[in-house]
C-alpha positions as CSV (number, residue, x, y, z in Angstrom):
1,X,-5.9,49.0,28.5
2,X,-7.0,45.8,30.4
3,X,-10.3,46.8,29.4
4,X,-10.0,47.0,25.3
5,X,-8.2,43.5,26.2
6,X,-11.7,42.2,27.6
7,X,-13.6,43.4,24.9
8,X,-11.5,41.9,22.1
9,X,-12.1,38.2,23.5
10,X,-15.9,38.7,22.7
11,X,-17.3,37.1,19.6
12,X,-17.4,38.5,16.6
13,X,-19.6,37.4,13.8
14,X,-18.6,37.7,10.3
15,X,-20.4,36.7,7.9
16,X,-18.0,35.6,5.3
17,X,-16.0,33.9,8.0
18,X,-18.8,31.8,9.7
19,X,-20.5,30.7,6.2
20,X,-17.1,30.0,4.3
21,X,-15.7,28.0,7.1
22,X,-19.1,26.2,7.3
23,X,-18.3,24.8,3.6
24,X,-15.0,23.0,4.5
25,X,-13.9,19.8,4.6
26,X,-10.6,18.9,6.4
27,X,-9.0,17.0,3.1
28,X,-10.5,20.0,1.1
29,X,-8.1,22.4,3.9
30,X,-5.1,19.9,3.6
31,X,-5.1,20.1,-0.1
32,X,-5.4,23.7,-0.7
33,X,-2.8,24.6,2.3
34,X,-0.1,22.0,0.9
35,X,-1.0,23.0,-3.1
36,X,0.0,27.1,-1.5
37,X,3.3,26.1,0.2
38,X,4.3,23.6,-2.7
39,X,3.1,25.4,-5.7
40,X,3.2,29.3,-4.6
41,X,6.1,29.6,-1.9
42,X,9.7,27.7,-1.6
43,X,12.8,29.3,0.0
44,X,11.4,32.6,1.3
45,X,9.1,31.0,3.3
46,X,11.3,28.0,4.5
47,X,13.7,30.4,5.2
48,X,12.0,32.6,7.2
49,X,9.8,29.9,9.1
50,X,13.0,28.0,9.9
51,X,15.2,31.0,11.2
52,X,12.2,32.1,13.4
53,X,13.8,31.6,16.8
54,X,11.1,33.4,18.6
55,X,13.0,35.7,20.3
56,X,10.4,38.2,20.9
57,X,12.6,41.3,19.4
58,X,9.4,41.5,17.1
59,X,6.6,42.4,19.4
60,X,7.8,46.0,20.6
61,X,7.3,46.9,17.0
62,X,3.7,45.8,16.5
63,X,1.3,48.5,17.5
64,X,-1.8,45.5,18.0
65,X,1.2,44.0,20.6
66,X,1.5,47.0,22.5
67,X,-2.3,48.6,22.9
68,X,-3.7,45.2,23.6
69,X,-1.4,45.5,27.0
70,X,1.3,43.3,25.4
71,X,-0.6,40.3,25.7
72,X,2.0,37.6,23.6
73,X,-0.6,36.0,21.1
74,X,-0.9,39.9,19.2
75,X,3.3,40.0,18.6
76,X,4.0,39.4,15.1
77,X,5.5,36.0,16.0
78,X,2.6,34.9,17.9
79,X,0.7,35.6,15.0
80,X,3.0,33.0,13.0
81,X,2.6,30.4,15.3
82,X,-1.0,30.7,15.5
83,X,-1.6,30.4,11.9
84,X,0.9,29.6,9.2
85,X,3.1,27.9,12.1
86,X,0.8,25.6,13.1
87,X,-0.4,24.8,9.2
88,X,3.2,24.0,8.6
89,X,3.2,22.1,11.4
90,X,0.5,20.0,11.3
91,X,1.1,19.4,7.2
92,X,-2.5,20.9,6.6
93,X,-3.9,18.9,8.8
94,X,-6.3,21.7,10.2
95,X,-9.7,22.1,11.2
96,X,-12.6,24.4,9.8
97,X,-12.3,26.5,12.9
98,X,-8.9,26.6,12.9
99,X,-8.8,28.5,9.6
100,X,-11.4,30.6,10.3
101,X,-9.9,31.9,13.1
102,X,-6.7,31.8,11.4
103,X,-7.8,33.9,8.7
104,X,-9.2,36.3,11.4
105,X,-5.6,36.9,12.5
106,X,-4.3,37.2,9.1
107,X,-7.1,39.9,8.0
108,X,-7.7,42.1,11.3
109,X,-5.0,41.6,13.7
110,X,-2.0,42.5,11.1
111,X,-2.0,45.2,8.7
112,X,1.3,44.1,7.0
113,X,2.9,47.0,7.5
114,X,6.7,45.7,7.4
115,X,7.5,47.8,11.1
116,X,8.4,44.2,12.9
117,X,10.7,43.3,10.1
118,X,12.8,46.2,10.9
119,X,13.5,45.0,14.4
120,X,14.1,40.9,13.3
121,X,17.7,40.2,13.8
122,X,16.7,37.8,10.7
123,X,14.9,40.0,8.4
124,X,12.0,38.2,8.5
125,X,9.2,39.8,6.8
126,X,6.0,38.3,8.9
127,X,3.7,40.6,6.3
128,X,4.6,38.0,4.1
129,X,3.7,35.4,5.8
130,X,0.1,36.5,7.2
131,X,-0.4,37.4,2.9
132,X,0.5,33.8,2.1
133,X,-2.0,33.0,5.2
134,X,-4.5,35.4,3.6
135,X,-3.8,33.5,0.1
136,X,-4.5,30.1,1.6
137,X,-7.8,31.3,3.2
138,X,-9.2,33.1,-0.4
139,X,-8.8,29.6,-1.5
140,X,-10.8,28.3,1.0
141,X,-13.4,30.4,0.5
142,X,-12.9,32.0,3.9
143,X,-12.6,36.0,4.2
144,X,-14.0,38.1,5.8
145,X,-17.6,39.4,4.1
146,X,-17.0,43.7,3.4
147,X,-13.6,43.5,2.0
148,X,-14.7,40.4,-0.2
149,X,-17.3,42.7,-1.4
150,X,-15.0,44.8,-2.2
151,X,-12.7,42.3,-4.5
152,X,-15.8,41.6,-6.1
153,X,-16.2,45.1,-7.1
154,X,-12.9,45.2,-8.8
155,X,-13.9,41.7,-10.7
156,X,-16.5,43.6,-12.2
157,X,-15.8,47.4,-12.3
158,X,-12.5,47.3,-12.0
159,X,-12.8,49.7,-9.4
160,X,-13.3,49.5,-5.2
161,X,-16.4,51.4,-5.2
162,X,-18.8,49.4,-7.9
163,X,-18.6,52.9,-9.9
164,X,-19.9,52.5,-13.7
165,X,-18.4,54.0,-16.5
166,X,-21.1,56.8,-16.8
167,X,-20.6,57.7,-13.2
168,X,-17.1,58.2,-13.5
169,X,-17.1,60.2,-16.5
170,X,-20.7,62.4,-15.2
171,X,-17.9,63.0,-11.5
172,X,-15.1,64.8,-13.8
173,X,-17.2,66.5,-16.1
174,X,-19.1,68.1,-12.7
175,X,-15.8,68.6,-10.7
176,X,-14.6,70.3,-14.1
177,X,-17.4,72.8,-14.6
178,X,-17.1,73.7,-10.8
179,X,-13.5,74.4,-10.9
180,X,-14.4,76.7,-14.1
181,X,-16.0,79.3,-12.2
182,X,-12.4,79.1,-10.4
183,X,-10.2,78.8,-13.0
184,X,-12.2,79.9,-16.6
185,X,-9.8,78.3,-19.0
186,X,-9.3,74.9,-16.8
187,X,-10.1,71.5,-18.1
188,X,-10.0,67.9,-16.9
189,X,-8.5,66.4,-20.1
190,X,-10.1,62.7,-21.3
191,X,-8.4,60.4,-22.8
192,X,-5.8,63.1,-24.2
193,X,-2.6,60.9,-26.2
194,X,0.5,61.7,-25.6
195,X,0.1,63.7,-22.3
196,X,3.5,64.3,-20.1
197,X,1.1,61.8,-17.7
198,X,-2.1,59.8,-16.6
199,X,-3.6,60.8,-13.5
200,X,-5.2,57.9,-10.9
201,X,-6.9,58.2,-8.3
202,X,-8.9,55.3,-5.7
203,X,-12.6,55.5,-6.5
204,X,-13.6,57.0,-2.9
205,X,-12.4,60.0,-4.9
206,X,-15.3,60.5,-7.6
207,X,-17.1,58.1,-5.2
208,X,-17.0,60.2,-1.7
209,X,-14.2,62.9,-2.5
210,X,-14.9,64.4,-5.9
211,X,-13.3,67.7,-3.9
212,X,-10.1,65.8,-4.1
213,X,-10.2,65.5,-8.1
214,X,-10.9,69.7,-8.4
215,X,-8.3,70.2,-5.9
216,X,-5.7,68.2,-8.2
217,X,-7.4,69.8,-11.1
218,X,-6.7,73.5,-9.7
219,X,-2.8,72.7,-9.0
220,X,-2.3,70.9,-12.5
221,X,-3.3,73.7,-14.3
222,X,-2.1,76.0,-12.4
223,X,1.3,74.4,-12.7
224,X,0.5,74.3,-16.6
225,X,0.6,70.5,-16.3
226,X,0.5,68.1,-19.7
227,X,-1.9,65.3,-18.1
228,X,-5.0,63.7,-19.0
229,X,-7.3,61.3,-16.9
230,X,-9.0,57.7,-19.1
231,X,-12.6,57.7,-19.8
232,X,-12.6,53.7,-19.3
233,X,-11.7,51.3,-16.6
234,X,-8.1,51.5,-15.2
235,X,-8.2,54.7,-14.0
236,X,-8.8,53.1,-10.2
237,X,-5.5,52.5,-8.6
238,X,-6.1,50.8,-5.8
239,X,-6.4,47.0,-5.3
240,X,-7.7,45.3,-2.2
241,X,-7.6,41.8,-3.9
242,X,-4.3,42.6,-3.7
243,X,-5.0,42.0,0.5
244,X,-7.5,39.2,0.2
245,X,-4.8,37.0,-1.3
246,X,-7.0,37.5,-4.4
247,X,-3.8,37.5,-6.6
248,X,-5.5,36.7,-9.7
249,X,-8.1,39.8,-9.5
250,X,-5.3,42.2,-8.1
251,X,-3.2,41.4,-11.3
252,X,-6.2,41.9,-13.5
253,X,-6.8,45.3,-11.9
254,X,-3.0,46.0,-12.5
255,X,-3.3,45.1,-15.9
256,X,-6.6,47.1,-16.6
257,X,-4.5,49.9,-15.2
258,X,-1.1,49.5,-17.1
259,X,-2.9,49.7,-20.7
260,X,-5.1,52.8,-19.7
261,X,-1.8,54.5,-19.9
262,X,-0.4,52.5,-22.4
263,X,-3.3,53.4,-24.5
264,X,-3.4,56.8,-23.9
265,X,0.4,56.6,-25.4
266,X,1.2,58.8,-21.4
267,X,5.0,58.8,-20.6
268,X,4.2,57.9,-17.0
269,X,1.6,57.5,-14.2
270,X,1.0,60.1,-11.3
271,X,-0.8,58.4,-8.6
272,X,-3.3,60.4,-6.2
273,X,-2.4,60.3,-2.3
274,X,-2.7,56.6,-1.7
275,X,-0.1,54.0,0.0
276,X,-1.6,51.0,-0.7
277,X,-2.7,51.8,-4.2
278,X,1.2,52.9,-4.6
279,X,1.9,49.8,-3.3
280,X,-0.3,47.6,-6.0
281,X,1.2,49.0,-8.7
282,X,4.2,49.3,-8.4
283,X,5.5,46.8,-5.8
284,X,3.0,43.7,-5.6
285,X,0.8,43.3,-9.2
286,X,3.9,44.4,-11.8
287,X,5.7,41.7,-10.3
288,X,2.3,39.1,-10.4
289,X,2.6,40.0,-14.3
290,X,6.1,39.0,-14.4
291,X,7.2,42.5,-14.5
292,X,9.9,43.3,-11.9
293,X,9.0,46.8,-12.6
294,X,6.1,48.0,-13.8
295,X,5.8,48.9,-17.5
296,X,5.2,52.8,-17.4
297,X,7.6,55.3,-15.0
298,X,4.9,56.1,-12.3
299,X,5.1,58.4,-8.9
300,X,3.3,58.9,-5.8
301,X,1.8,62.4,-5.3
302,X,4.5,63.1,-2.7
303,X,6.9,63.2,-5.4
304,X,4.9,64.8,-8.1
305,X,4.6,67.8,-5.4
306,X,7.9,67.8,-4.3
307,X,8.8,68.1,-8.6
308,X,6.2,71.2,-8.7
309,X,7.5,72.9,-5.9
310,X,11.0,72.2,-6.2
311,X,10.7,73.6,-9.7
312,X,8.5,77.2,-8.7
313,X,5.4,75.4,-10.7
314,X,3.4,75.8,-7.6
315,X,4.1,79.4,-5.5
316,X,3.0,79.6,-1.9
317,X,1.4,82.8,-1.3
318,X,1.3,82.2,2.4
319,X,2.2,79.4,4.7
320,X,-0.8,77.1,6.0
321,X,-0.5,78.7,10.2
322,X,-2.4,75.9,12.2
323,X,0.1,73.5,13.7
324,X,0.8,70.5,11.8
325,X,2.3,66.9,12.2
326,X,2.8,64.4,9.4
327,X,1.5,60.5,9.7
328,X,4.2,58.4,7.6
329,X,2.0,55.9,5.5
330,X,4.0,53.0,5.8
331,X,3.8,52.0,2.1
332,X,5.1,55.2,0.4
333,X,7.5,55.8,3.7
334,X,9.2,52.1,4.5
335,X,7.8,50.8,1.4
336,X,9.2,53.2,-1.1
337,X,11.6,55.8,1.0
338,X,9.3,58.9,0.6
339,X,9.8,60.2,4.2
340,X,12.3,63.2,3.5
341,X,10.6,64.5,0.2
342,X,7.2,64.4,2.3
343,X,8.7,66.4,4.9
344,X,10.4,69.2,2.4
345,X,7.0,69.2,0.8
346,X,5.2,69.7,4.2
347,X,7.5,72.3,5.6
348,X,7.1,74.0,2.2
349,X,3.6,74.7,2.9
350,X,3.2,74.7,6.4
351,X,4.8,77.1,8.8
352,X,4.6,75.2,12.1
353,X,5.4,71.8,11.9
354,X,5.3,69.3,15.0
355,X,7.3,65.7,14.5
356,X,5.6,62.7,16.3
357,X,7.8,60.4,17.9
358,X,8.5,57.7,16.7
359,X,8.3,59.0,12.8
360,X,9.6,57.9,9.3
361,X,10.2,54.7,8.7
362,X,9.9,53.9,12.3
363,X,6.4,55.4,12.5
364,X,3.6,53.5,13.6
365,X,0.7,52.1,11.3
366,X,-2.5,53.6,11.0
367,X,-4.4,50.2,11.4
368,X,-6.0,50.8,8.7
369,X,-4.4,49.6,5.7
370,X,-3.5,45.8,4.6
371,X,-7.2,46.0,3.8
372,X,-8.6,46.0,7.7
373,X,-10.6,48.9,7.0
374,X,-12.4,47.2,4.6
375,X,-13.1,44.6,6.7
376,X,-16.6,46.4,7.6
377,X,-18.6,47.0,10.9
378,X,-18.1,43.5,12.5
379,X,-14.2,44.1,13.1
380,X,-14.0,48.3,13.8
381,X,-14.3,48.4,17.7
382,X,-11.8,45.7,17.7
383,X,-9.7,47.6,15.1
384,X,-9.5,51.1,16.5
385,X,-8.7,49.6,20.0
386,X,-5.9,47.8,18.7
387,X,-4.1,50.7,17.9
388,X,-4.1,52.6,21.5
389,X,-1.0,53.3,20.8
390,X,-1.1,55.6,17.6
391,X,-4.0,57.8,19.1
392,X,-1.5,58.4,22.3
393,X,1.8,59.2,19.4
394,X,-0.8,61.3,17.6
395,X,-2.3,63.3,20.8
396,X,1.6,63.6,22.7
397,X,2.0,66.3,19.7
398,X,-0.6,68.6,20.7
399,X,-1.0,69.5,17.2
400,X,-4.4,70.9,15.5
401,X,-4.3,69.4,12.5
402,X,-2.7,65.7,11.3
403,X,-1.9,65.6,7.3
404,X,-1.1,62.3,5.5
405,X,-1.3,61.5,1.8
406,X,-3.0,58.3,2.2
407,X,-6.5,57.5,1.6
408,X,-6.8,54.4,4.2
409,X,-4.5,56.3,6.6
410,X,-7.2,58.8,6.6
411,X,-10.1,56.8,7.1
412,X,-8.5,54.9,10.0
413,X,-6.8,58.1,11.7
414,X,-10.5,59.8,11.7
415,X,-11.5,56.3,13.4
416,X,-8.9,56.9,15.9
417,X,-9.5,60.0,16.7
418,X,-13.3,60.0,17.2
419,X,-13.2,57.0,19.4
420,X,-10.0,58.3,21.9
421,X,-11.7,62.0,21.7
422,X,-8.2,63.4,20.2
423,X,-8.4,67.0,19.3
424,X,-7.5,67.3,16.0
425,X,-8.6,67.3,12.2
426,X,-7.4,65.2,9.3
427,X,-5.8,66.5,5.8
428,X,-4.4,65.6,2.7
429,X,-1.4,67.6,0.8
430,X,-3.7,68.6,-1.9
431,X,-6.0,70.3,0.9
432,X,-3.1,72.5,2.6
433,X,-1.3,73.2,-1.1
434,X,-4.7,74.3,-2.7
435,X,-5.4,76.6,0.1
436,X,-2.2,78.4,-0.2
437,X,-1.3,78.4,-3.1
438,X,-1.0,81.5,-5.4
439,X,-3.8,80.6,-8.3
440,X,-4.9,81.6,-11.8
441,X,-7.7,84.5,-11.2
C-alpha cells in the first residue's frame, strides 16, 4: 500500500477549492469560523472536543486509516486535529490555505460514516465534527466544485440531477408503457390522493436508472400496492446539500419533499434503495425544520420488502442461485438498525448467501457516501485508494455477485471493484426480487 500512500501526497486541483480559497480574507475566516461555533454549536461540540484524549482507539475503525498503511494524519482523530482542532485552537485565526486544505479533509478523506464512534471510549461522533467543518467551509465559499454543482441543482430543481418537470413526468410515463407489455393492467399512478403511500426515489433513477422505477413498478402491482408517485418537485429524496454543510438548501429540499406527500393527502413515504437519502429525511432535514421526527411515517425499501414478503404479497418462484454477500450501507444499518430485516429479506430471495467479515453495524463504508462521490474526477483515484480495505473484505468472500440497497454504495462499490480487478457484479434488491418473483402474466 506504500504506493497508493505516494500517490495521495500529489496535488490535486479542484476547482472550487483553489478559486473559493483564492476569495478569502483572514478576518473574513475568523468571523465566519467564530459566528459557526458561537451561533450553530454549544455543548456537543465542547463536549466532544474537550473529552478527545487522543487515544488512538479511533483509527482501527476508519477504513481511509487503514488502506493508506495506517499513516496517523487519516485516523479520525488526526482528522480533528487537522481541521476543526486547530480552528478551535487558534480562535479562527486561520489562513486561506489552511481551510482549503481543511475543507479537503472534511469532504474527501471522511465519509461520516459513524464506524469510529463505535470504538470511542467517549462517544464521540467525529462525523459531526468534519459536518460542522464542512458547514464552516460552505460559508466560506470553499467546496469542492462537482458536489457544489450538485447543491446547486437541488436550489433550482429540487432534484440532484438538474431533471425538469417534463423530463420527470415523460421517464414514468415511458417506464409505465414498457412495463405494460409486462403487466397489461399496470400503471404508475400521478399524483393519486389518498394512496396507502408516496413513492421516492434519487433522480439517477429517471436520470440513469429508469429500469429501477419499472422494476418497483412490477413488484407494487404485483403486490396490489395503493401508492402513487408526484407529478411536481419533491419526489427526489436525496440531499447532498445536506453534505456540503448547505443546511439551508438541504432543509428546503426536505420541505419540498414533506408537502409532496402532504399534498397528495399519502399516509406515509416509501423511499427507493438509498442510505443517504434515508438519512436526509428522516434523520438530518426534519430535525433542521424543527421537527424531531419527520411529519409523515416513512420507510426505507428494506422494510417495505421485508412488509411484502413477510406478508406473502411478493411469492418467490425460485431462489436467485449465484452466490451472494450483502454490503451494509452504513446509514440504513448503523444509522437506522436495518441490518437483520436486510438479511431475512436477502436470504428470502437468495439461496446462497456469503457474510463478509466484518458486517452489520460493524461493516465497513463504501467511500462513497457523505457526498465524496460527488466530489467529481479531481478526488476519484484518491477516493477508491483510500478504501483498500473494502475491495480486500469484498474479494475474501469469493462471492459472484455483491447486492446493497444503496444508490452511492453502488456507485462507489463499482469504483472499487474495476480499479482492484475484483470479480464480481453489483445489485440492488429490486434487481434479485424482480427476477424471481412469481408475476402477473
Amino acid at each position: 500500500m506504500a504506493e497508493a500512500s505516494e500517490k495521495i501526497e500529489k496535488k490535486i486541483i479542484d476547482e472550487g477549492l483553489e478559486t473559493g480559497s483564492k476569495r478569502l480574507t483572514e478576518e473574513r475566516i475568523e468571523k465566519v469560523i467564530n459566528e459557526v461555533l458561537s451561533g450553530e454549536t454549544g455543548a456537543r461540540l465542547k463536549s466532544y472536543t474537550d473529552t478527545c484524549v487522543h487515544c488512538g482507539l479511533c483509527a482501527e475503525a476508519c477504513h481511509v486509516y487503514l488502506s493508506f498503511n495506517r499513516d496517523p494524519k487519516f485516523s479520525p482523530a488526526g482528522k480533528v486535529k487537522r481541521t476543526i482542532g486547530e480552528m478551535i485552537k487558534r480562535k479562527g485565526r486561520v489562513s486561506p490555505e489552511f481551510i482549503k486544505e481543511a475543507s479537503e479533509i472534511a469532504s474527501t478523506e471522511c465519509n461520516v460514516c459513524k464506524r469510529c464512534a463505535m470504538y470511542c471510549p467517549f462517544g464521540i461522533d467525529t462525523a459531526y465534527m468534519m459536518q460542522t467543518v464542512r458547514r464552516i467551509c460552505h460559508k466560506l465559499g470553499v467546496t469542492p466544485l462537482y458536489i457544489q454543482d450538485t447543491a446547486h441543482s437541488h436550489a433550482v430543481t429540487q432534484n440532484q440531477m438538474w431533471v425538469k418537470e417534463d423530463e420527470w413526468i415523460d421517464t414514468l410515463q415511458w417506464q409505465e408503457e414498457d412495463a405494460r407489455e409486462e403487466m397489461s393492467n399496470l400503471r404508475i399512478p400521478l399524483d393519486k390522493e389518498g394512496a396507502d403511500f408516496m413513492y421516492s426515489v434519487i433522480a439517477p433513477e429517471p436520470k440513469f436508472q429508469p429500469n429501477l422505477i419499472y422494476q418497483a413498478a412490477i413488484i407494487f402491482n404485483t403486490a396490489g400496492c395503493d401508492w402513487t408517485m408526484p407529478s411536481f418537485p419533491g419526489w427526489d429524496n436525496s440531499d447532498m446539500a445536506m453534505f456540503t454543510g448547505d443546511l439551508e438548501i438541504m432543509a428546503r429540499n426536505k420541505r419540498f419533499h414533506f408537502e409532496a406527500a402532504q399534498k397528495l393527502k399519502v399516509k406515509r413515504i416509501v423511499m427507493g434503495e438509498c442510505g443517504h437519502a434515508f438519512r436526509s429525511v428522516y434523520d438530518v432535514g426534519n430535525r433542521w425544520l424543527s421537527w424531531s421526527m419527520p411529519p409523515i411515517p416513512m420507510i426505507h425499501a428494506i422494510e417495505f420488502y421485508y412488509d411484502l414478503l413477510k406478508a406473502g404479497k411478493i411469492k418467490i418462484k425460485e431462489k436467485y442461485k449465484k452466490s451472494v454477500t450483502i454490503h451494509d450501507p452504513c446509514n440504513v444499518v448503523r444509522g437506522r438498525g436495518l441490518h437483520e430485516m436486510l438479511r431475512y429479506v436477502i436470504h428470502e430471495l437468495c439461496e446462497n448467501v456469503i457474510e463478509m467479515h466484518p458486517n452489520r453495524e460493524h461493516n465497513y463504508c463504501c467511500n462513497a457516501g457523505g457526498g465524496v462521490i460527488n466530489c467529481g474526477p479531481p478526488f476519484k483515484k484518491k477516493r477508491v485508494e483510500s478504501n483498500r480495505i473494502k475491495a480486500d473484505q469484498i474479494s475474501d468472500t469469493g462471492a459472484e455477485i455483491l447486492i446493497t440497497p444503496c444508490h452511492n454504495c453502488h456507485s462507489g462499490m463499482e469504483d472499487i471493484i474495476s480499479y482492484f480487478n475484483v470479480d464480481m457484479h453489483i445489485k440492488f434488491i429490486s434487481d434479485i426480487m424482480y427476477e424471481v418473483m412469481e408475476k402477473q402474466e
